[in-house]
C-alpha positions in Angstrom: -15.4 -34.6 12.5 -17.2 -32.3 10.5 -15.5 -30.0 7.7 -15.6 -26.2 7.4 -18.3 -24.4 5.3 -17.1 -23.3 2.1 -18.4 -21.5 -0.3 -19.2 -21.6 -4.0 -15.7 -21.4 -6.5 -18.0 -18.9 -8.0 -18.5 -16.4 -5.3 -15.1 -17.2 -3.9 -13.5 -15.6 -7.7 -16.5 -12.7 -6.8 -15.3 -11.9 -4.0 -11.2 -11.8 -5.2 -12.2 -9.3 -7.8 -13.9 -7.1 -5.5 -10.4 -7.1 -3.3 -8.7 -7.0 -6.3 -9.9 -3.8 -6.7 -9.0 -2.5 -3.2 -5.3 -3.6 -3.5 -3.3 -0.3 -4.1 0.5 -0.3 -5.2 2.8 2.3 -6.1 6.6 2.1 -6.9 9.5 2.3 -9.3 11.8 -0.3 -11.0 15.1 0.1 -12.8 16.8 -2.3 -15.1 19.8 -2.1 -17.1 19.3 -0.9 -20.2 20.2 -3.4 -22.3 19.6 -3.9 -26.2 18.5 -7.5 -27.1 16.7 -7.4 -23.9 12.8 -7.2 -24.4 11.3 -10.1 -24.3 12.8 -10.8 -20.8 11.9 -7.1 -19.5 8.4 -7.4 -21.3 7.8 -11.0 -19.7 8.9 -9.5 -16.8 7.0 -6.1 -16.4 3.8 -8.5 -17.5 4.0 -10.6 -14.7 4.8 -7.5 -12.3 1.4 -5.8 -13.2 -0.4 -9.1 -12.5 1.6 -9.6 -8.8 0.0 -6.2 -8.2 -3.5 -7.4 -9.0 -3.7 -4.6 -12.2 -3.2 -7.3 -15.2 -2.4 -5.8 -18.4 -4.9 -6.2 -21.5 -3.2 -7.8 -24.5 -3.5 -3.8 -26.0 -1.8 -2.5 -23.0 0.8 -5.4 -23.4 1.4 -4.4 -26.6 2.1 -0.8 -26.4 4.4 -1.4 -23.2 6.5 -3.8 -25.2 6.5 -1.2 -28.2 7.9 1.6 -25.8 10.4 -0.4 -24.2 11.9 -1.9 -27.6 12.3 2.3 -28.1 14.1 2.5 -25.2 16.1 -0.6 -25.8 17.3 0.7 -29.4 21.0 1.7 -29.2 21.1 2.6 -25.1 23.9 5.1 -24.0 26.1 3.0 -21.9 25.5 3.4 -18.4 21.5 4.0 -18.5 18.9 2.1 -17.1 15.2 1.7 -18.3 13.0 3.3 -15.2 9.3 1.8 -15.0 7.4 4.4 -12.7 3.9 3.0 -11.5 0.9 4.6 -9.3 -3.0 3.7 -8.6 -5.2 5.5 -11.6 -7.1 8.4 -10.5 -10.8 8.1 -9.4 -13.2 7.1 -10.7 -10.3 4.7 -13.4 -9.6 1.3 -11.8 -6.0 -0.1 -12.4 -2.8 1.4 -12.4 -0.9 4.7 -15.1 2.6 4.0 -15.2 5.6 5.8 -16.9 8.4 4.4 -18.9 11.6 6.4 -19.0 15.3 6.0 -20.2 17.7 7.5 -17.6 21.6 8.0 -17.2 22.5 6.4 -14.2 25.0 8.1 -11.8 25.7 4.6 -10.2 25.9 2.1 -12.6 24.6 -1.4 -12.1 23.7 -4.4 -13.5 21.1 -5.6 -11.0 17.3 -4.9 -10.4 17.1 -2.1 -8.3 13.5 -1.3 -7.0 11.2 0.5 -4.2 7.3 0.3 -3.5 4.4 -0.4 -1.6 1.3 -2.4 -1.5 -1.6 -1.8 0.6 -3.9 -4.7 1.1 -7.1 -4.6 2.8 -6.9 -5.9 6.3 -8.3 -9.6 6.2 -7.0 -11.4 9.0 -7.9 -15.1 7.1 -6.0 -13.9 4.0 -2.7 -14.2 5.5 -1.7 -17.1 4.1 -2.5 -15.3 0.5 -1.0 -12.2 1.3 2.3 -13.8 2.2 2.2 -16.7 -1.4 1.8 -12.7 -3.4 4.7 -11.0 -1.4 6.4 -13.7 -1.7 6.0 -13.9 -5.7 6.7 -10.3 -6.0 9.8 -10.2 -4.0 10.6 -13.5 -6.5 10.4 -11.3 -9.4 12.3 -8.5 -8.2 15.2 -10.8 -7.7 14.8 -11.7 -4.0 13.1 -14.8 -3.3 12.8 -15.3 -0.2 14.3 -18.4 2.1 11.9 -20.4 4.0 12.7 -18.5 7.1 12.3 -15.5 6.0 8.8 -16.7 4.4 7.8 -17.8 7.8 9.0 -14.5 10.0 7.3 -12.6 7.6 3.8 -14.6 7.6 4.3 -14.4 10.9 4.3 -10.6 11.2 1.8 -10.0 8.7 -1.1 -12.6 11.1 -0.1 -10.0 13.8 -0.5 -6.7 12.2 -3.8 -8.1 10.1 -5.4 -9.3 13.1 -4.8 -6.0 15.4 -5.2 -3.6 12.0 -9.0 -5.6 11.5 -9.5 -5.5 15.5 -9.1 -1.6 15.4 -11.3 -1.3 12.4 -12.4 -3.6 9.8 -11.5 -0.4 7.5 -8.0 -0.8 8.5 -5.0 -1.1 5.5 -2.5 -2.8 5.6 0.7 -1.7 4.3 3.8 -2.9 3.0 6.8 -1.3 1.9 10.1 -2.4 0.2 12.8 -1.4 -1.3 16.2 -2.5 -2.9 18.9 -1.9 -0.1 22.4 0.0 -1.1 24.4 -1.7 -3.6 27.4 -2.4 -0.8 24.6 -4.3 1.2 22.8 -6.1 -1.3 19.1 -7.7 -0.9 16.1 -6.1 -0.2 14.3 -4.4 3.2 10.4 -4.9 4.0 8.2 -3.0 6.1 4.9 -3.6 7.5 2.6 -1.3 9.1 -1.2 -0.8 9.7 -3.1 2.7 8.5 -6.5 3.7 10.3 -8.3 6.0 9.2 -11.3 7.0 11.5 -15.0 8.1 10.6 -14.3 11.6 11.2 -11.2 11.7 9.2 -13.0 9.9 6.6 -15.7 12.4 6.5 -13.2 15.6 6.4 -11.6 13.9 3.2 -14.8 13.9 1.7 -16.0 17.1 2.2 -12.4 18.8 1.6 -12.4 16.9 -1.9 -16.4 17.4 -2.6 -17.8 20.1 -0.3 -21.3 20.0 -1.8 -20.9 16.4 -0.9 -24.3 16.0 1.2 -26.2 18.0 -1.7 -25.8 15.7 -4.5 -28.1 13.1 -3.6 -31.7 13.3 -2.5 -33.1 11.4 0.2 -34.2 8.1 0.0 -37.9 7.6 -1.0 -38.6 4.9 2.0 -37.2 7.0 4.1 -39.3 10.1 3.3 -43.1 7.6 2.4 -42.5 6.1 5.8 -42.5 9.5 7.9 -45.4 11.4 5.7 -47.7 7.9 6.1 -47.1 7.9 10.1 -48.1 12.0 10.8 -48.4 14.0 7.4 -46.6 17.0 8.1 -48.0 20.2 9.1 -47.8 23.7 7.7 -46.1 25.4 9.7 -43.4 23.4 11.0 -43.8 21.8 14.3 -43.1 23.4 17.2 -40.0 21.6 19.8 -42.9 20.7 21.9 -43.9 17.8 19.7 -42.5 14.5 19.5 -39.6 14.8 17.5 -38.3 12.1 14.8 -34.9 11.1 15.6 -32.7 10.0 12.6 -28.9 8.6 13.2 -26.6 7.3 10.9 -23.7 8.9 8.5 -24.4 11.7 6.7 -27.9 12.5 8.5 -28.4 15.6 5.9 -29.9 12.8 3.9 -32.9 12.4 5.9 -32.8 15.2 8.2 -32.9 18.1 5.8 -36.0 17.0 3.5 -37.9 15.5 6.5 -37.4 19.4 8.2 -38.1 21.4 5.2 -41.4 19.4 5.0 -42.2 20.2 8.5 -41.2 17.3 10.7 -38.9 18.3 14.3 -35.6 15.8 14.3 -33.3 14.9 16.6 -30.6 14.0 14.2 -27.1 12.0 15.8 -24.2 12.0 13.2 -21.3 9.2 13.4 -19.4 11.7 11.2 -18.6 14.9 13.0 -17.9 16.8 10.1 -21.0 15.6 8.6 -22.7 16.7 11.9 -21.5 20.2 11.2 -22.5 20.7 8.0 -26.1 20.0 8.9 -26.1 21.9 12.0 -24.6 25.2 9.4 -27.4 24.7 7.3 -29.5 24.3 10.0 -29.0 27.7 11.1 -29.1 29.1 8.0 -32.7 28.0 7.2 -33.6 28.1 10.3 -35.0 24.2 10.5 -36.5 22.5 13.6 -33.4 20.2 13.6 -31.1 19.6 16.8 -27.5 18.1 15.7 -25.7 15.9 17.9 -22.2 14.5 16.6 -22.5 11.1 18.8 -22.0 7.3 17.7 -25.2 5.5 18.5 -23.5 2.6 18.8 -21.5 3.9 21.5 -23.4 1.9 24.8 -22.2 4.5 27.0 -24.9 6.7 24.9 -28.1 6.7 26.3 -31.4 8.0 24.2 -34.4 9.3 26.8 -36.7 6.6 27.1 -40.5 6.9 25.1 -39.1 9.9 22.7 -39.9 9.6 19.7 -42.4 8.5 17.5 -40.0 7.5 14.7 -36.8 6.9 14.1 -34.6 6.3 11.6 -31.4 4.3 10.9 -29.7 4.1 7.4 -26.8 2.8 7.3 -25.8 1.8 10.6 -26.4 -1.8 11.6 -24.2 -2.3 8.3 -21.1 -1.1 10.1 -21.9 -4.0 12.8 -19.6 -6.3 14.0 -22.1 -8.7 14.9 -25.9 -9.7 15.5 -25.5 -9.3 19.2 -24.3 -5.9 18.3 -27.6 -5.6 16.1 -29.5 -6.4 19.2 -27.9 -4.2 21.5 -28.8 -1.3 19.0 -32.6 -2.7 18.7 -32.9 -3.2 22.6 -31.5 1.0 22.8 -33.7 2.4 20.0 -37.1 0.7 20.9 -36.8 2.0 24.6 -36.6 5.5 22.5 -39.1 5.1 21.1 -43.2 5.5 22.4 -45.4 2.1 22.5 -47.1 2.2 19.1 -44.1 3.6 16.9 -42.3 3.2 14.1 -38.7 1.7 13.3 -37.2 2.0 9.7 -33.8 0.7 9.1 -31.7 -1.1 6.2 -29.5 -3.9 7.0 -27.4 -6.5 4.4 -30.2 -9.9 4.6 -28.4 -13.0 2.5 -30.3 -16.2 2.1 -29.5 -19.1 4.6 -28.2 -21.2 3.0 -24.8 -18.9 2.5 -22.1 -20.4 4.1 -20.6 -18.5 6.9 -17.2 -18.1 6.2 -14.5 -16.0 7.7 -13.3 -14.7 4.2 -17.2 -13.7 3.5 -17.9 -12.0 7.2 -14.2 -10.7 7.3 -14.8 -8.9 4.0 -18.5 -8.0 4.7 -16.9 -6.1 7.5 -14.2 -4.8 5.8 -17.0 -3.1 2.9 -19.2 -1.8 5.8 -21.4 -5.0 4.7 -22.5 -6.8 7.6 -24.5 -9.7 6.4 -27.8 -11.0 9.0 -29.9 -14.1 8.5 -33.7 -13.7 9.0 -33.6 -16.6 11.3 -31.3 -14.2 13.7 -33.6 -11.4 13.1 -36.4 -13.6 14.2 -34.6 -14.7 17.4 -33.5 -11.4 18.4 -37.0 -9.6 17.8 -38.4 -12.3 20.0 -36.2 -10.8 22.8 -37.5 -7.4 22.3 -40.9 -5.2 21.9 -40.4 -5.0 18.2 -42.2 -6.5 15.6 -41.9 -6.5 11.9 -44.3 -5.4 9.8 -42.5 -4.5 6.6 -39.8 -5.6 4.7 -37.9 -4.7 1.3 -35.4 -4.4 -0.9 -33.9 -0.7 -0.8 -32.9 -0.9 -4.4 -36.3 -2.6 -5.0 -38.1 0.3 -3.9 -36.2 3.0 -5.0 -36.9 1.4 -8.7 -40.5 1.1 -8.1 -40.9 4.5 -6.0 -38.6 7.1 -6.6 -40.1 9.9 -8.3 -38.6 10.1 -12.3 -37.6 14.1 -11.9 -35.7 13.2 -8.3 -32.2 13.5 -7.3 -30.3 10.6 -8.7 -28.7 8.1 -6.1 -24.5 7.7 -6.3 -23.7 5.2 -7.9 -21.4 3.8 -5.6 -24.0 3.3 -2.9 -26.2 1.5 -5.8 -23.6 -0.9 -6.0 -22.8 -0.9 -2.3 -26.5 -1.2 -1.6 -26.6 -4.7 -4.1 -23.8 -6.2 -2.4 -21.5 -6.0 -5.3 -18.6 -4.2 -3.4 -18.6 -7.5 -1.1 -19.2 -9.7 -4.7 -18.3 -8.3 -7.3 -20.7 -10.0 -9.9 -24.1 -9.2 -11.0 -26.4 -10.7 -8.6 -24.9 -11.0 -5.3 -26.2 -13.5 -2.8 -27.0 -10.2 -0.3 -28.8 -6.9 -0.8 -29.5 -4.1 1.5 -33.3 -4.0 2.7 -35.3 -1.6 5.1 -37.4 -3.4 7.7 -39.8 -1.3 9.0 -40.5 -2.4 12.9 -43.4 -1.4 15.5 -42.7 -0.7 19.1 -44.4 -2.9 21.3 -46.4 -1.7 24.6 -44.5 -3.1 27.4 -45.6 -3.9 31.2 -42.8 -1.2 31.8 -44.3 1.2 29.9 -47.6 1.9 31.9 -44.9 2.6 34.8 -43.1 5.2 33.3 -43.2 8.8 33.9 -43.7 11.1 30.8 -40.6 11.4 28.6 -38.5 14.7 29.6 -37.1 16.8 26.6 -33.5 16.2 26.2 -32.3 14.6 23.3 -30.1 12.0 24.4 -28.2 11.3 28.4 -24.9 10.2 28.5 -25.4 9.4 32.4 -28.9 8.9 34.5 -27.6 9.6 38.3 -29.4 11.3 41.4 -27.0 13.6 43.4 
């Protein structure tokens, strides 16, 4: 009987810091304000911030315990010491929390407490999400009975595994809350949030609307296109072959690519990002035709022999798999005409990485999806691509990026390293492009000559 990969202790702790950092909580506490009692509320307050995956620096521990011993000096009778805790605002990792003394209306002499953690939704963490609920619910005065540790590990395996089944980007969240005084103990609730694409995208642009404008294109991106067909002045007209450019946030790509002359076909996963380009589009009056469509949708169709090039950042990493990676390849190379190019990034890691479910579940989770080469090789052997270029994206951006250009976002440097997946300073995976040439086919000398339309949704004779 052979044993489960594992991997490293190292990249195991990486990869717990980097979801330490995706664990939200928010709540309140009250205690009885009691004098004489500080070193059991500081010891206690201390091991609270670490249960919520926010430790406190020994500085921080210091001035907590120096408020509360405040608070604690000569209480009115009948008060209770109220700790008040949320997530930090961006960009600030951790937690703010508030420390006030309060008359209570209904005194008490218990803990008395209400919150809510939201975990990301990693089916194989179960078992760790349960051991930290469990050692919260401890702390707050309510450990729980093995039953009750067993119904609620059971309910949390059920709502991880549909939340991560509906999207890897799912949350999982968990609610609680002291129940009335005549009742006693405590109430939990579990729920799943999703959040699509599209709502994602609207959050964005309501929070930054100059979002796409911030960051120039990427310099593969743009070297690739001008060493194919240097662009002409003036634009192209809609009779030539267009470039076609899918991904999220195609503005990217598609606006610089246009404004040097190039005709795109551009296909937006993000619909709000899709109508922000297709504004500007009108505005400037660019040879660019928006479509908000998922590529990855099979039902979607691209005209077969299209385009000369095309373009795809940022979409094999929101993958589940490498026969999902194929099914792209197999619908973009009959796009594209028997001599042209391919150019899309994908998360490589070295072979030797253990596959694990905690690595591929959080891969997913962080829009990460690792590939091997040796599954590159064996799919490209199934198809008419071949690879004639690979490289680092960060790599090249170093080495290539002009010095007075836009500067990239810093999250997607990070992203684009692998650290959101490992958070250390060399991760075992890093984004790379691989630049691929369509293959003539026997099929090909067969086919008619490619009709306009950007994309079919259905091929049917009536």
């Amino acid at each position: 009987m052979t044993s489960s990969p594992t991997l490293e202790p190292t990249l195991q702790q990486a990869i717990a810091r980097s979801l330490k950092r995706s664990l939200s909580a928010q709540g309140q506490i009250a205690l009885p304000a009691v004098k004489g009692a500080l070193d059991p509320y500081g010891q206690r307050l201390n091991r609270l911030f670490s249960l919520l995956g926010k430790p406190l620096s020994p500085s921080e521990l210091v001035k907590l315990c120096q408020h509360l011993a405040q608070l604690l000096q000569n209480p009115p009778a009948s008060s209770d010491i109220v700790l008040s805790y949320e997530p930090a605002p961006s960009p600030r990792q951790g937690l703010v929390y508030r420390l006030d003394r309060i008359k209570s209306e209904t005194p008490s002499q218990t803990l008395r407490c209400q919150g809510q953690l939201v975990f990301p939704c990693i089916p194989c963490l179960s078992r760790d999400y349960l051991q930290q609920l469990a050692s919260l619910f401890a702390l707050l005065t309510h450990p729980l009975t093995q039953t009750q540790a067993e119904q609620l590990h059971h309910r949390l395996q059920q709502e991880l595994d549909s939340g991560f089944l509906l999207s890897p980007q799912s949350r999982l969240l968990v609610s609680y809350a002291s129940n009335p005084p005549s009742q006693g103990g405590l109430s939990c609730q579990i729920s799943v949030v999703t959040r699509s694409l599209a709502d994602q995208s609207q959050t964005i642009l309501r929070q930054t609307p100059n979002y796409l404008q911030m960051f120039g294109p990427l310099t593969k991106v743009l070297d690739v296109a001008q060493s194919l067909s240097p662009p002409l002045s003036p634009p192209l007209s809609p009779q030539d072959t267009p470039i076609l450019v899918a991904g999220v946030g195609t503005a990217q790509s598609a606006l610089p690519l246009a404004q040097q002359g190039f005709t795109i076909d551009a296909l937006d996963l993000a619909p709000a990002f899709a109508q922000q380009l297709r504004q500007w589009t009108q505005e400037q009056t660019l040879p660019i035709t928006v479509v908000s469509e998922d590529i990855l949708d099979p039902l979607l169709t691209l005209k077969s022999q299209q385009y000369r090039l095309g373009i795809l950042t940022d979409v094999a990493p929101r993958l589940a798999d490498v026969d999902a990676l194929e099914q792209l390849l197999a619908k973009v190379a009959q796009a594209l005409q028997p001599g042209g190019t391919l150019l899309i990034n994908l998360f490589l890691a070295p072979e030797e990485l253990p596959s694990t479910p905690l690595l591929e579940e959080t891969a997913r989770v962080f829009n990460s999806t690792l590939f091997r080469r040796s599954q590159l090789q064996s799919l490209l052997n199934r198809l008419p691509l071949t690879l004639i270029d690979e490289v680092s994206v960060m790599t090249y951006e170093r080495e290539h990026r002009p010095q007075d250009g836009l500067k990239l976002d810093p999250w997607y440097v990070r992203w684009a390293q692998g650290q959101q997946v490992f958070a250390m300073e060399t991760p075992p995976m890093e984004l790379h492009w691989l630049t691929l040439r369509r293959e003539e086919t026997a099929e090909d000398s067969n086919s008619p000559n490619p009709p306009n339309p950007l994309f079919s949704t259905v091929d049917a004779e009536f």
